[in-house]
N, C-alpha and C positions, 0 to 999 in steps of 0.2 A: 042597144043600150040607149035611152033616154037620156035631151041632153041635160047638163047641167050646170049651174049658175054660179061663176067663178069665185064668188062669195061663199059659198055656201062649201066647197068639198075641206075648205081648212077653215075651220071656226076660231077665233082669237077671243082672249078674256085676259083682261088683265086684274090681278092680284098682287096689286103693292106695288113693288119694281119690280118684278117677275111677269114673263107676259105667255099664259097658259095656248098652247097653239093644239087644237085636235084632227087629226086624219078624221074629215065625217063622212065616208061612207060606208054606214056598217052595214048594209044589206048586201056590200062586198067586202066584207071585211077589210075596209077603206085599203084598195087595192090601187095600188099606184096608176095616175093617166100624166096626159101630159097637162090637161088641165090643173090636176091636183098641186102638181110640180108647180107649176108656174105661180100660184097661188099662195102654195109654202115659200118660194122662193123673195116673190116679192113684199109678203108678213117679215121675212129675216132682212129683206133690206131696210124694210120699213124700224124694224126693232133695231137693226145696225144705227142709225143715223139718228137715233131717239136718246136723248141724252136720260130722261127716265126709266127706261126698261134697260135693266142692269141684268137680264139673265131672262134663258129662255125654258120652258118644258114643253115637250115635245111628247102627247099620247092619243090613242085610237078610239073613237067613239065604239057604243057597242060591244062586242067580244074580243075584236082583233085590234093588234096594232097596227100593222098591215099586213096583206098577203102574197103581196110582192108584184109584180106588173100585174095588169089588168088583163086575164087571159084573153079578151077580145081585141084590143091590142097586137097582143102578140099573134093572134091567127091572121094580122093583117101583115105582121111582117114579112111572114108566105109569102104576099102577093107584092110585095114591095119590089122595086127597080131599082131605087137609090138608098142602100143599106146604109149608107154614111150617116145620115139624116138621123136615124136610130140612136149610134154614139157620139157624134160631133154634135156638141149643145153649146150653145148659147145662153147664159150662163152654163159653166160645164156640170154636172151632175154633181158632183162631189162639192157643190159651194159650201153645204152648210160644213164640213169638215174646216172651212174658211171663215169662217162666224168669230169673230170675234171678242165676242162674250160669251158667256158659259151657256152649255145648252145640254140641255139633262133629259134623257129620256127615261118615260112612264110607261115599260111595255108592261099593256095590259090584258096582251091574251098571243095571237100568234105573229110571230114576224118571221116570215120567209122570201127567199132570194132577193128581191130588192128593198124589201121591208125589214131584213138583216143588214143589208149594209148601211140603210137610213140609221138604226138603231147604233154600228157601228159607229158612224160619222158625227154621233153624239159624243159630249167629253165623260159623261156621267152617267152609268146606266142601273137605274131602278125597274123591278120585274115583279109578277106575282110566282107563288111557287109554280103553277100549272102553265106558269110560257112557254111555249113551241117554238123554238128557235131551230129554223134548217133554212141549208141554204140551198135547195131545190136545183140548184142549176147544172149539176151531173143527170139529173131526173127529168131534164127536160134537152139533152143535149146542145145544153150552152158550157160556157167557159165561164172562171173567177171575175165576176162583172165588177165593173167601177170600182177598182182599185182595192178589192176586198182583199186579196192576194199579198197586197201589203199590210191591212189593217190588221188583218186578222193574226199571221206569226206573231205580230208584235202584241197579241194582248196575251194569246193563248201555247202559244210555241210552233215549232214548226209543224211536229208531228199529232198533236191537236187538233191544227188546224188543215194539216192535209186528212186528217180523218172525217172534219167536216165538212169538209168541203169534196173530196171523194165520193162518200157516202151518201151524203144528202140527208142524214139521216136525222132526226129530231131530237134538240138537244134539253130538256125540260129544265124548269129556273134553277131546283136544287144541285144540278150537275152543272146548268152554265155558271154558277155562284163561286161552284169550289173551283172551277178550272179558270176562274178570271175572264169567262165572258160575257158578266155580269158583273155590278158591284155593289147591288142590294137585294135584297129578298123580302118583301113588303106585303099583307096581306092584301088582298083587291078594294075592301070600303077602305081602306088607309091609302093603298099607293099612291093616287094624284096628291092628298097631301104632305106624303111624306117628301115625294120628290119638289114641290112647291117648298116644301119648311127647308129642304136642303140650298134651294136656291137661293130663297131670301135669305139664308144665312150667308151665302156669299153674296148678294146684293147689299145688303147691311154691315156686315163686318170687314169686306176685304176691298181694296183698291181698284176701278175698274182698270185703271191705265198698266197696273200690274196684273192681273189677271191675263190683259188683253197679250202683254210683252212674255208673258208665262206661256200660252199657248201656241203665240210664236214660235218659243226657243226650241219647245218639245217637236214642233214640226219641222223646225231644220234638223236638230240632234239626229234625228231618224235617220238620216243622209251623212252627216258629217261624223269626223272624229273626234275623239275624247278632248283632242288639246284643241281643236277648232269653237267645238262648245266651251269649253273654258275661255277661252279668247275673248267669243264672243260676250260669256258671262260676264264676263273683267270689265270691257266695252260699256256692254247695258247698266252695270252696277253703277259706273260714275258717274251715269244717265240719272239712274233712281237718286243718288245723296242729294242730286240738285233740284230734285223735282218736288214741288209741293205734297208731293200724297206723301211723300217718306217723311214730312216737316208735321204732317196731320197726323201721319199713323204714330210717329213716332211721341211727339207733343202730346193726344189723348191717352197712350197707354200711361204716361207719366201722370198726367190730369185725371185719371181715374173716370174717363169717357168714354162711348160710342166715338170712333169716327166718323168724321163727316167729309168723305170721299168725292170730288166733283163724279159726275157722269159723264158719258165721253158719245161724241156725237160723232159717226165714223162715217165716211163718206164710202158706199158701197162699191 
């Protein structure tokens, strides 16, 4: 494999407050490296800490979204001695599930085993009808990687997701739509903008401090109980009455305005 230029495997375009991020290697059908990783990872710090990009989209140059590790990669892990290296990362794999503003994914053609759980670890998932959604890793005898084992009952059930994840088998956009592993269906010349008009509409209309405390709760809730999240809501709530965006949001809906929301500059 030829090498390549840490710039180049994740291309970034910004549109408005929304800042368009693309998997580019479609002669692999931008197959995950550690290059690619490191790339994506520091664009999401870089858009974390940016008090103007209010939201991210996340899609694949080419035909695929991704196609999950880089099989030449992985024929190295054969030869490998210290298997740790593999899973213990620095930043840990699963950051962007830590993003703090909304990140929507554009899948535009196949995402398989680690290209599903990137698509996963999005809050917002837009698709074309012909996506390829499997998670290959019964088919390659690996195990439910980077935490998919969680993400996945919780979007599609238990028994859903142990059939996909069993199977391996390929789950195309109009089935992953109805079973919730998906949450748009978007023709392909439309999808990048539709997923784009969905963001700027949360860029524009909604609070980022709220959004950011929104993503939050849902990631504890996962873990805690009903009166815990309650607790905690109670807590956040007398948080928000005192906070400027509830003064903005609340003040333009009366004024018959667009809010005008600060931007929140997040230290990574």
């Amino acid at each position: 494999m030829t090498a390549e230029r840490t710039a180049d495997v994740v291309l970034a375009q910004r549109r408005g407050s929304v800042l368009v991020l693309t998997l580019n290697r479609p002669d692999r059908l931008n197959a995950w490296t550690d290059v690619l990783e490191q790339r994506y990872f520091e664009l999401l710090d870089a858009a974390e800490s940016d008090p103007d990009v209010r939201a991210v989209v996340l899609t694949g140059a080419g035909r695929g979204f991704c196609a999950g590790a880089e099989m030449d990669d992985l024929s190295e892990v054969l030869e490998s001695r210290d298997l740790s290296a593999v899973v213990q990362r620095d930043p840990p794999r699963h950051r962007p599930l830590l993003f703090s503003k909304p990140l929507v994914a554009a899948i535009n053609g196949g995402a398989a085993g680690l290209g599903l759980v990137e698509a996963l670890y999005c809050d917002v998932r837009f698709a074309v009808p012909r996506a390829k959604l499997t998670a290959a890793f019964s088919r390659r005898g690996l195990i439910a990687e980077y935490g998919v084992a969680w993400l996945l009952p919780r979007l599609v059930g238990r028994s859903r997701a142990l059939d996909i994840l069993l199977s391996s088998r390929v789950v195309l956009g109009d089935e992953a739509l109805r079973i919730g592993l998906i949450d748009r269906i978007v023709e392909p010349d439309l999808l990048l903008d539709a997923a784009v008009a969905y963001a700027e509409e949360l860029a524009n209309a909604c609070s980022p401090a709220s959004m950011r405390t929104i993503k939050r709760q849902l990631l504890h809730a996962q873990d805690s109980t009903f009166a815990e999240a309650l607790d905690e809501a109670d807590r956040l709530m007398l948080d928000a009455f005192s906070s400027p965006d509830f003064r903005e949001g609340l003040t333009s809906y009366l004024e018959g305005r667009p809010p005008a929301f600060p931007g929140l500059s997040i230290a990574p």
